[in-house]
C-alpha positions as CSV (number, residue, x, y, z in Angstrom):
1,X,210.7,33.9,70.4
2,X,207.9,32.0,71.9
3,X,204.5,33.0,69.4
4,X,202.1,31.5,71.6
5,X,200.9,34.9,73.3
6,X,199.6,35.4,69.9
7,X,198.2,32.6,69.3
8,X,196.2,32.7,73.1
9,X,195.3,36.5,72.5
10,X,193.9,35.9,69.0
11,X,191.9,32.5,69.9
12,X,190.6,34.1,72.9
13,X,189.2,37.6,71.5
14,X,187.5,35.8,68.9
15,X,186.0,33.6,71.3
16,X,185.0,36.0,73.8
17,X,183.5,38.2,71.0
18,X,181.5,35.7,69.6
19,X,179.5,35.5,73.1
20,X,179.4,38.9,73.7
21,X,177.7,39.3,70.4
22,X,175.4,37.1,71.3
23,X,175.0,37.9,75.0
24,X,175.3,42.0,73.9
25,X,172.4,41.7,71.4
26,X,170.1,39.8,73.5
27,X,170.6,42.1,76.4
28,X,169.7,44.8,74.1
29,X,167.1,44.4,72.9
30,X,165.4,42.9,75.8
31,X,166.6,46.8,77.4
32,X,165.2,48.5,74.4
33,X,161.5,46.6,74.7
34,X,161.1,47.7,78.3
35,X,160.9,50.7,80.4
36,X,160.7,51.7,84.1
37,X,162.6,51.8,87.1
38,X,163.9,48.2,86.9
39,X,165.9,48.9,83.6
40,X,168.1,51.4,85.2
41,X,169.4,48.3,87.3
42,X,169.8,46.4,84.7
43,X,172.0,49.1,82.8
44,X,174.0,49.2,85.8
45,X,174.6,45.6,86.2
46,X,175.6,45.9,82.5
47,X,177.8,48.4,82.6
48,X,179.9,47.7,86.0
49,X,182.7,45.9,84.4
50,X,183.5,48.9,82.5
51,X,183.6,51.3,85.8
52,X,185.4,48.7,87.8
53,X,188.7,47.9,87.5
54,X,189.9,45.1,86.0
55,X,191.0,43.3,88.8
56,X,187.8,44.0,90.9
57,X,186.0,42.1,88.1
58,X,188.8,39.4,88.4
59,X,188.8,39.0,92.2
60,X,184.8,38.6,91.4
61,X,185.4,36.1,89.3
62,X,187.7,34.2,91.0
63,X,185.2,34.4,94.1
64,X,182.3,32.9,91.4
65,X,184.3,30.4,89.6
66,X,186.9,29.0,92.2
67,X,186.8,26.2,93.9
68,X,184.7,27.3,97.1
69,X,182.5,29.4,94.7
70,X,178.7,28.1,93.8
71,X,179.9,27.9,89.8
72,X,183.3,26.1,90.8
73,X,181.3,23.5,93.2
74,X,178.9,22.8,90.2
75,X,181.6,22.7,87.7
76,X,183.8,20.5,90.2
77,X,180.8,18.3,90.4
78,X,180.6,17.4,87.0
79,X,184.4,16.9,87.1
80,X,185.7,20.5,85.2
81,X,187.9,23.4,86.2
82,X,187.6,26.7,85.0
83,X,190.4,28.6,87.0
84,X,193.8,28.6,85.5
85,X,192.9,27.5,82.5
86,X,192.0,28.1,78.7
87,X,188.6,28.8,78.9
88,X,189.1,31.2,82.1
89,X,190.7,33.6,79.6
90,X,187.9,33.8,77.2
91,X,185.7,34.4,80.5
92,X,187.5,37.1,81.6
93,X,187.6,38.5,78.6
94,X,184.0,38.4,77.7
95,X,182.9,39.4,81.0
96,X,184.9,43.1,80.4
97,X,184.1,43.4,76.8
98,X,180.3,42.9,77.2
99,X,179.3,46.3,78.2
100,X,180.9,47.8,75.4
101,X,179.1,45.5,72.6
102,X,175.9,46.2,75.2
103,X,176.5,49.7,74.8
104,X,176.9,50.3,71.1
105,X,174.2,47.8,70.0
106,X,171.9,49.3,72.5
107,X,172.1,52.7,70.9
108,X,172.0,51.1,67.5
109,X,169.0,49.4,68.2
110,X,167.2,52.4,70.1
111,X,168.1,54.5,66.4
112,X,165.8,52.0,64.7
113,X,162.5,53.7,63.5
114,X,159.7,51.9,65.6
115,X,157.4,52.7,62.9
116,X,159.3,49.5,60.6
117,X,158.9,47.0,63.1
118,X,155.4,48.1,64.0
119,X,154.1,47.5,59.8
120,X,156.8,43.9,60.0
121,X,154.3,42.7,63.2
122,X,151.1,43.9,61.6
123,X,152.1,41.6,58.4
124,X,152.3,38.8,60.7
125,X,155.9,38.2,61.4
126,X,157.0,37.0,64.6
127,X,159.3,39.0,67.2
128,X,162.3,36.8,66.2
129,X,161.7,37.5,62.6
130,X,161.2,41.0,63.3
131,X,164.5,41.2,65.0
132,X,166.2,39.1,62.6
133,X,165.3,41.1,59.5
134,X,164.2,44.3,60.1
135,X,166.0,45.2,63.1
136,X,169.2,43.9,62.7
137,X,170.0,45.2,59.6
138,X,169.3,48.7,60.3
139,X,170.9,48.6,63.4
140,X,174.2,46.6,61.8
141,X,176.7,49.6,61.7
142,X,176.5,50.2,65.2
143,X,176.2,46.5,65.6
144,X,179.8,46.0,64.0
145,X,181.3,48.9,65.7
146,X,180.4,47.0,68.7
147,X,181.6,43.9,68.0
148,X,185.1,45.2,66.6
149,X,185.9,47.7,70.1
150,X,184.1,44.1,71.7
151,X,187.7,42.2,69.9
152,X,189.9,45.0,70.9
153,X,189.2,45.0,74.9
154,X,189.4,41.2,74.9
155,X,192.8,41.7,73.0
156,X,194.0,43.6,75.5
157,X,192.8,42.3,78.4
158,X,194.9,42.0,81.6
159,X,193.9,42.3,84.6
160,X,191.1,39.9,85.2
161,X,192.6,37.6,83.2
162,X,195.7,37.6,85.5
163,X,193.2,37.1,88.4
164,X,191.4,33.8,87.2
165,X,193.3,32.4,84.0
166,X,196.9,33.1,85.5
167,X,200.4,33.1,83.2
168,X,200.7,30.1,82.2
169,X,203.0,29.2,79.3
170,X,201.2,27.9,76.1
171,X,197.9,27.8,77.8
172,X,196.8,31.0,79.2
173,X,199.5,33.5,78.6
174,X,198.0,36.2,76.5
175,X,199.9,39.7,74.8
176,X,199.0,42.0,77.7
177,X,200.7,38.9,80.3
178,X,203.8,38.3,78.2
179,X,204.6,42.2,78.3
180,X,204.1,42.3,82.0
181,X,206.3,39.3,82.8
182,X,208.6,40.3,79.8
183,X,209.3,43.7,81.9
184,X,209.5,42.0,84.8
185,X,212.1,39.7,83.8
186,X,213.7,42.8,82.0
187,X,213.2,41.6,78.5
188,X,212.8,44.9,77.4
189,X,212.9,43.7,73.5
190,X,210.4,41.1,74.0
191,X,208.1,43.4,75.8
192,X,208.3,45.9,73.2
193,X,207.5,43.5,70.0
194,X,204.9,42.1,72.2
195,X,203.5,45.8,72.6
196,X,204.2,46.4,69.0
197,X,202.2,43.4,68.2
198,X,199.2,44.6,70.0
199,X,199.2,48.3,68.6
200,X,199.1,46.8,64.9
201,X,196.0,44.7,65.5
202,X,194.0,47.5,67.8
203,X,195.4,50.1,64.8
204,X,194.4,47.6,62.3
205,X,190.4,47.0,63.3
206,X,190.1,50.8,64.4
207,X,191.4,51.9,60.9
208,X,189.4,49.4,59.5
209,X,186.1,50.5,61.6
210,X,186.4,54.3,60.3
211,X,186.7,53.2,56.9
212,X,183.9,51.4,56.8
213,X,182.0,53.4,58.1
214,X,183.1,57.1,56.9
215,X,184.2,55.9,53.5
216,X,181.9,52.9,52.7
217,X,178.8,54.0,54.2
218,X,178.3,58.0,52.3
219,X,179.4,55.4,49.2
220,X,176.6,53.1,49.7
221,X,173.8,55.8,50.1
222,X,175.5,57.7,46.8
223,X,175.0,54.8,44.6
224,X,171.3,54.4,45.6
């Protein structure tokens, strides 16, 4: 049996976690500093990829990043690819994860008592320290929760991906493409250890989510 879908889907979650973190937080809390009619677009550009269906956001994609589209041009200019390839996975990926790591840390974020930041800028520390260690770590439950249903969607990813990254063997065939070409073929057996595979994982982070935050968290408070 050929492991590489493993391999693909684990290296590309963590990857495309990683920037939603980043991109998710950022996008946050520039949402929870500002107010008006404006932010409601924003939302809504932030949460599309979760209304629309995966494919949608692929076909989008593909417009963007392909070879007539104004990011392939540039990219073709200075003489890189992005469709049907590695890094197209971890794109797709990102792209319909972000609302959800948008989502949680947004509400996380919003829970913060304004009151804290308020006395950490009237002692003189800047907005990046602010964030950095006031905000954040009040806000880091919600903040993990984000970033672990973040890893899960990217795990199991398939319709976008399909769209711009393609199944290609070694490269960019990921869990949710080997079970649909494993069906396809009628490898019923690979399709099911392949679905197997991705239930363990998704079980796995979920399980590990709850307990850390119904077991670990009352446990915390007790002891102080």
């Amino acid at each position: 049996m050929d492991w590489s879908p493993l391999r693909i889907s684990l290296e590309t979650s963590v990857t495309a976690t990683l920037i939603t973190l980043a991109a998710g937080l950022a996008a946050a809390m520039w949402r929870v500093r500002r107010t008006g009619a404006a932010t409601a677009l924003v939302d809504g550009i932030c949460l599309l990829p979760l209304v629309l269906p995966p494919t949608v956001v692929g076909f989008f994609l593909l417009l963007l990043f392909g070879r007539n589209g104004p990011l392939g041009k540039l990219l073709l200019r200075l003489g890189a690819t992005v469709v049907f390839s590695w890094p197209a996975t971890v794109i797709a990926a990102a792209v319909v994860a972000f609302p959800l790591m948008y989502l949680t840390a947004r509400a996380a974020l919003e829970q913060v008592d304004s009151r804290f930041l308020e006395a950490a800028r009237t002692l003189g520390a800047s907005e990046w320290r602010v964030f950095r260690e006031v905000a954040l770590p009040l806000a880091w439950p919600g903040v993990l929760a984000g970033t672990i249903l973040s890893f899960a969607r990217a795990l199991g990813e398939f319709g976008a991906t399909l769209m711009l990254a393609g199944n290609i063997p070694g490269r960019t065939a990921t869990i949710p493409i080997a079970i649909y070409f494993a069906v396809e073929s009628d490898d019923m057996r690979s399709a099911v250890a392949w679905c197997a595979a991705d239930i363990v994982i998704s079980l796995a982070l979920l399980s590990g989510l709850y307990y850390w935050t119904h077991a670990q968290g009352p446990a915390r408070w007790a002891r102080r």
